[in-house]
C-alpha positions as CSV (number, residue, x, y, z in Angstrom):
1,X,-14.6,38.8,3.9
2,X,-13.1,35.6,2.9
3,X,-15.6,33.1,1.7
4,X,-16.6,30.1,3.2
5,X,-15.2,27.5,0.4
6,X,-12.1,29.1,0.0
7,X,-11.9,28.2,4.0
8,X,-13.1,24.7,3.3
9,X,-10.3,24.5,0.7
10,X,-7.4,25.5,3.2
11,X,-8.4,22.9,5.4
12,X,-8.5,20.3,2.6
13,X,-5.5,21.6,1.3
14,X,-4.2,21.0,4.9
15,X,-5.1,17.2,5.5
16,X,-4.3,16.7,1.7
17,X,-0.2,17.3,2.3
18,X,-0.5,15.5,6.0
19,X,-1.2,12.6,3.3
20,X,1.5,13.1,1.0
21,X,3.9,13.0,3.8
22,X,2.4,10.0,5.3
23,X,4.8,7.6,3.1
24,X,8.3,9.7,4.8
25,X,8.4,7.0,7.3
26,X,8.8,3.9,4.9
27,X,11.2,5.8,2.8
28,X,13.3,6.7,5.7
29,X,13.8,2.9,6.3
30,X,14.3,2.3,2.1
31,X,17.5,4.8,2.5
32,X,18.8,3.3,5.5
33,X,19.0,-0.1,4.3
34,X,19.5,1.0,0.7
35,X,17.0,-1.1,-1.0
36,X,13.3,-0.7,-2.3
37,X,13.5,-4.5,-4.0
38,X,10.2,-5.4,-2.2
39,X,8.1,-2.1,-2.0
40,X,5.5,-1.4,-5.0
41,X,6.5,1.8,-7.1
42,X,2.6,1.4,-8.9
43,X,0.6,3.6,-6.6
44,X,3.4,6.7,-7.1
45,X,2.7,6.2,-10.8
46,X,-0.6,6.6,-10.8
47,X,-0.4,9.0,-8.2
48,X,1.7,11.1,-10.2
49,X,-0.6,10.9,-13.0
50,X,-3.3,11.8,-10.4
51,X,-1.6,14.8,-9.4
52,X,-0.6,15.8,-12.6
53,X,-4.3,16.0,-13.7
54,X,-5.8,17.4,-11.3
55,X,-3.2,20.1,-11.6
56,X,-4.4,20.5,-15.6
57,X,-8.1,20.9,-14.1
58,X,-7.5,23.7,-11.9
59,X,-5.4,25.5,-14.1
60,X,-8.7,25.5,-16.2
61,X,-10.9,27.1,-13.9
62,X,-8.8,30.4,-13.0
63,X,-11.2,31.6,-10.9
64,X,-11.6,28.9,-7.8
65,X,-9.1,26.4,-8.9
66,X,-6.4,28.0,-7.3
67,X,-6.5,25.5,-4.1
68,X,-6.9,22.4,-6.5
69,X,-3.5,23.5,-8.3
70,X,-1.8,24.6,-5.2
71,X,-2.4,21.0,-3.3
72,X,-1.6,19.0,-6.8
73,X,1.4,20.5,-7.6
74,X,2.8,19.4,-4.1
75,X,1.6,16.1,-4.9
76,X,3.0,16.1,-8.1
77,X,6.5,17.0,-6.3
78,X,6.3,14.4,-3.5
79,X,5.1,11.6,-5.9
80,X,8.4,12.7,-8.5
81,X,10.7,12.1,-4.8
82,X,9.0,9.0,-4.0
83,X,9.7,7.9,-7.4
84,X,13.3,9.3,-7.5
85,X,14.1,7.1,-4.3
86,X,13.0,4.6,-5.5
87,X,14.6,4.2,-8.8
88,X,17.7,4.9,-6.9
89,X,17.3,1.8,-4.5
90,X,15.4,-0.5,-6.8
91,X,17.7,-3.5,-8.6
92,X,18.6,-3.4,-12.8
93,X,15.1,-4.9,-14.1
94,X,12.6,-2.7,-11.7
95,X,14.6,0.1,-12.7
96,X,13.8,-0.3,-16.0
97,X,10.0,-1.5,-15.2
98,X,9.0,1.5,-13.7
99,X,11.4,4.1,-15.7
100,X,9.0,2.8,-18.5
101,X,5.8,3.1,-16.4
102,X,6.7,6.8,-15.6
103,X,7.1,7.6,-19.5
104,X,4.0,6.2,-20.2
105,X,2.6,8.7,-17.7
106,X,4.6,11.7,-19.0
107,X,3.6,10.4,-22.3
108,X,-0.4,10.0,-21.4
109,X,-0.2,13.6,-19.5
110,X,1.2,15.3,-22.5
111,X,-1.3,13.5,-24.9
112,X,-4.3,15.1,-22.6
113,X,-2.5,18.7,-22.9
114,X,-2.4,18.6,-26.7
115,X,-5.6,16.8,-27.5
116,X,-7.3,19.4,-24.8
117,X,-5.9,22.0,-26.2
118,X,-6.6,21.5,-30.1
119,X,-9.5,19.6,-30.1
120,X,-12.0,21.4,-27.2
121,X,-12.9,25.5,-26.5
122,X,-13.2,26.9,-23.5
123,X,-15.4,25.4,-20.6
124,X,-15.3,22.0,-22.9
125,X,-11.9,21.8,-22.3
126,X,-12.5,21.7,-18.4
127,X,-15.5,19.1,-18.5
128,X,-13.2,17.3,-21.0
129,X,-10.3,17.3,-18.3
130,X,-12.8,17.0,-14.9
131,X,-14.0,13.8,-16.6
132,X,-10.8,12.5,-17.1
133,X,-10.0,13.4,-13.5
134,X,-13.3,11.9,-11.7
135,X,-13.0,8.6,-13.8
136,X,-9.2,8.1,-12.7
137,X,-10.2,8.9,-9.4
138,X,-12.7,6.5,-8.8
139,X,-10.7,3.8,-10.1
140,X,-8.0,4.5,-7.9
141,X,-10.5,5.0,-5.0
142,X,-11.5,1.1,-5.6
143,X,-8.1,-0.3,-5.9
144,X,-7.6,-0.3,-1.8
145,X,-10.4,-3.2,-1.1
146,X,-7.5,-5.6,-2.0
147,X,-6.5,-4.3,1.0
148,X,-9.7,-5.2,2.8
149,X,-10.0,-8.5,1.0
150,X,-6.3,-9.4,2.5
151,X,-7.4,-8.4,6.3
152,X,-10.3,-10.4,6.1
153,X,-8.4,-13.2,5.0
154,X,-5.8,-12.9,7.6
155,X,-8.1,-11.8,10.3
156,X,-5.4,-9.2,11.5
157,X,-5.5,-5.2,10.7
158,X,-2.0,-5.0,12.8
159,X,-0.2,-3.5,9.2
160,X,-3.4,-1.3,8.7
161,X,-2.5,2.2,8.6
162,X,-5.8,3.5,10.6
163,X,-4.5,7.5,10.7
164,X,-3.7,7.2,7.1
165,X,-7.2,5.8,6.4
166,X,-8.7,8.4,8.7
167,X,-6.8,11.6,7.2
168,X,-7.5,10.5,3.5
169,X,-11.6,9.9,5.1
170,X,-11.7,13.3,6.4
171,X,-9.8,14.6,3.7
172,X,-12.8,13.0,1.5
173,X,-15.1,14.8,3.6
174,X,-13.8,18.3,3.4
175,X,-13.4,18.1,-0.2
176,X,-16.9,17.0,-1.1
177,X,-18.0,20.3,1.2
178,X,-16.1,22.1,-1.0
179,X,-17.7,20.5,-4.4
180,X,-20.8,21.0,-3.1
181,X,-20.1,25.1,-1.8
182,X,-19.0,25.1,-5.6
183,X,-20.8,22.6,-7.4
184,X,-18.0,21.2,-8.7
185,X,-19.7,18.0,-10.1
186,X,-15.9,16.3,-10.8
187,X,-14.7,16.9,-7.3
188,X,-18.0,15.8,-5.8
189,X,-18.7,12.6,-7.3
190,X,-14.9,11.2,-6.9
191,X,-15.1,12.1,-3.1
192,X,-18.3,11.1,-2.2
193,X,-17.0,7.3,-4.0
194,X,-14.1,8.0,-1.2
195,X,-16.1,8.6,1.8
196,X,-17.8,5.0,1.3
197,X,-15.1,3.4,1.1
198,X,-12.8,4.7,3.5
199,X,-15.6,3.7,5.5
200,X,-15.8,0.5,5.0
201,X,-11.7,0.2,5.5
202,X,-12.5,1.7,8.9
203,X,-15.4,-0.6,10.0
204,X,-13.1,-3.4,8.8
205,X,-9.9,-2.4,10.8
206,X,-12.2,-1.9,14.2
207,X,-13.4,-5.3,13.4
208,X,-10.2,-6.5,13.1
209,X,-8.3,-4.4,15.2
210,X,-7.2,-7.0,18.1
211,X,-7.7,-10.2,16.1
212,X,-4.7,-12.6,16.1
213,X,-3.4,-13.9,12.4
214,X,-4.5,-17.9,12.2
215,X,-3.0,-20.3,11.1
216,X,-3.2,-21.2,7.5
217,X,-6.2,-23.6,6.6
218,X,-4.1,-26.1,4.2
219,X,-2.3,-27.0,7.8
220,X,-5.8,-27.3,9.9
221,X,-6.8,-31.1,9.2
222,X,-3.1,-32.2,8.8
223,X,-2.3,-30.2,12.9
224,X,-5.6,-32.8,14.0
225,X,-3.6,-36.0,12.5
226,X,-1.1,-35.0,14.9
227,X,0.7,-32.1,13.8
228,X,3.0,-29.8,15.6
229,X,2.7,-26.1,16.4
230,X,6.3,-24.7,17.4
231,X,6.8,-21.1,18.6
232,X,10.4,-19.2,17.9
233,X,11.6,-18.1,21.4
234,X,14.5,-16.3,19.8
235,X,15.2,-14.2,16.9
236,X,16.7,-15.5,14.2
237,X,17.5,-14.8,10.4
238,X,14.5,-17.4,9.6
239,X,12.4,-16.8,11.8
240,X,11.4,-13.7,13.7
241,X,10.9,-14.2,17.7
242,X,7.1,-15.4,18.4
243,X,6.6,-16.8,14.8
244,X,4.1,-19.7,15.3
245,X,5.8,-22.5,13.2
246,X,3.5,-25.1,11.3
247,X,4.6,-28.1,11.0
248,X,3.3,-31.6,9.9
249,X,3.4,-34.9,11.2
250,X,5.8,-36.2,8.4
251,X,8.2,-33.4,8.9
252,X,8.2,-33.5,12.4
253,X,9.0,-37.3,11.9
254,X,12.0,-36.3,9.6
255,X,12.9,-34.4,11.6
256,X,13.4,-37.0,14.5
257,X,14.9,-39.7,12.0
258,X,17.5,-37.0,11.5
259,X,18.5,-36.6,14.6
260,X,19.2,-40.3,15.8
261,X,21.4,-40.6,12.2
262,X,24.6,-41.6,13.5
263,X,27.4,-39.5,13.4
264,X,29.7,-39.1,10.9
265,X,32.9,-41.6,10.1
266,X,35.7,-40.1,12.1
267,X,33.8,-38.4,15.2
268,X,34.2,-40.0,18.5
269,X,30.8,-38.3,19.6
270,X,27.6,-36.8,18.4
271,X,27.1,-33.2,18.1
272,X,23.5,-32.2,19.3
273,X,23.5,-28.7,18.6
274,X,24.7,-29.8,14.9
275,X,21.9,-32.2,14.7
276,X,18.9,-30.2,16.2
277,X,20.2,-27.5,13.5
278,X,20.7,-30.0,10.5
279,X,17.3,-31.0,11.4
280,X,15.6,-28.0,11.7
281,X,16.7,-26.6,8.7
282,X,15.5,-29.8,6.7
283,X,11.9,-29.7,8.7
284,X,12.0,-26.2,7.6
285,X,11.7,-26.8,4.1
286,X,8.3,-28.0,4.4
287,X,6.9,-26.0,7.1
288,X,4.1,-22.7,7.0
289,X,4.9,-20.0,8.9
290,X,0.8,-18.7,9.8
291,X,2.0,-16.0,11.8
292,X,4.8,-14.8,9.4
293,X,3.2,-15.6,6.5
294,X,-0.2,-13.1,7.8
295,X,2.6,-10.6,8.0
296,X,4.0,-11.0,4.8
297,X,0.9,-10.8,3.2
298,X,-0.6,-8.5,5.0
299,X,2.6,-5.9,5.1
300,X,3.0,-6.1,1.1
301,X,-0.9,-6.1,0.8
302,X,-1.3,-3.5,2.8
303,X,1.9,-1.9,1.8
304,X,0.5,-1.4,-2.1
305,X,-3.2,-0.7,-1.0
306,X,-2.1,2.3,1.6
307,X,0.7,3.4,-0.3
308,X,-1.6,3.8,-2.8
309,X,-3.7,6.2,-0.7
310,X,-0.9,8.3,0.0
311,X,-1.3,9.9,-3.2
312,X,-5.0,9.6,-2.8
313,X,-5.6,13.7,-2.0
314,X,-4.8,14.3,-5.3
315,X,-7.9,12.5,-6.6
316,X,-10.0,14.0,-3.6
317,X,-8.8,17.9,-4.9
């Protein structure tokens, strides 16, 4: 009869690559346009380093960490793609950033291996290893309240990945079942840190779920005195369609000083189009965009914090 943890362990296993495949999507859209300049390579590091170690762990404990090494080394090969892609698509000088951030990891890995193997005996070598593992795990388990911190401040969870959240949750959960059928003190302990949190990323998306980004408090007193709020109707290479524009009373007065210039020596009539866009473009220089600017931080917030938790299964195994 097959036993109940080893059950427990398939199912985690399950969720665990659901994870690891969650990042496809963005890395579909990095080939298509053949650039990663703006996307975070640091959560596949660690994430690697994750995997990698977890791996070591179960290879320790032949007799139930055959699920824990199964799981890990498919992290360890999606994190290595993830990586690959991204060194491919990344410009010269994050190229060599994170070429150097993976050696240190290869570097750090190998280090464990030797110093594991010469300087600890038996089960030694395991706690040795599972503390190394639970401590790393942890760490990387706290590194997503940026995340949260970010939402908060935007009031918007519209780039909150809520099924990633919610598969790396539940993966949290099955894991700790499966400490606990074991008593695996190094997978417990890391989960259990996971579960917390991921449930605190969950109360804060439903909190946030259908808030709106506002506008940016530096412009609040100045849009009393007078300022302007403009709304993009069409898209544009600035400005996305429905970005709420900022924009103060000075610039907006620029702006209209520009446009009754007179036209330039040698044209018989003004050109409107010319000037609205001349004087655009110079009000533009000083303006916020609120509802871009939540995006932008809250994509490339969100975009290292989640990211991050791609890898995260690796910890929770």
């Amino acid at each position: 009869m097959v036993a109940i943890d080893f059950i427990v362990g398939i199912i985690g296993n399950v969720i665990s690559v659901i994870s690891y495949v969650a990042p496809v999507g963005q890395f579909t859209e990095i080939v298509k346009k053949k650039s990663a300049e703006h996307y975070d390579g640091s959560p596949y590091v660690t994430s690697l380093l994750s995997c990698c170690l977890w791996t070591l762990y179960g290879i320790l404990d032949p007799d139930d960490g055959v699920l824990v090494v199964t799981v890990n080394a498919i992290g360890v090969f999606s994190q290595v793609i993830y990586l690959a892609l991204l060194l491919l698509y990344y410009p010269k000088d994050k190229k060599v950033k994170y070429s150097g951030f993976i050696l240190v990891d290869i570097l750090f890995f190998g280090v464990v291996i030797a110093v594991t193997m010469a300087a600890f005996h038996e089960e030694s070598r395991r706690t040795f290893v599972g503390i190394l593992c639970a401590s790393f795990t942890v760490i990387m388990y706290a590194s997503p309240l940026t995340v949260v911190r970010t939402v908060i401040q935007t009031k918007t969870a519209e780039y909150m990945p809520v099924f990633l959240i919610f598969t790396l949750w539940l993966n949290g959960v099955i894991w700790m079942v499966f400490a606990l059928l074991l008593s695996d003190f190094f997978i417990l302990v890391p989960n259990a840190v996971g579960i917390l949190l991921g449930t605190i990323q969950l109360l804060v998306y439903f909190v946030y779920r259908n808030s709106s980004p506002s506008v940016p408090e530096d412009y609040s007193e100045e849009m009393q005195k007078g300022g302007v709020l403009m709304q993009a109707t069409e898209e544009t290479e600035e400005f996305p369609k429905g970005v709420v524009i900022a924009q103060t009373t000075e610039e907006t007065n620029a702006a209209a000083e520009q446009k009754v210039e007179a036209p330039p020596t040698g044209s018989n009539m003004r050109n409107p189009s010319l000037s609205r866009m001349f004087s655009f473009k110079k009000a533009q220089s000083g303006i916020s965009l609120s509802r871009n600017a939540s995006r932008s931080v809250s994509r490339s917030s969100l975009q290292n914090g989640f990211d991050l938790e791609s890898g995260r299964s690796s910890q929770d195994s």
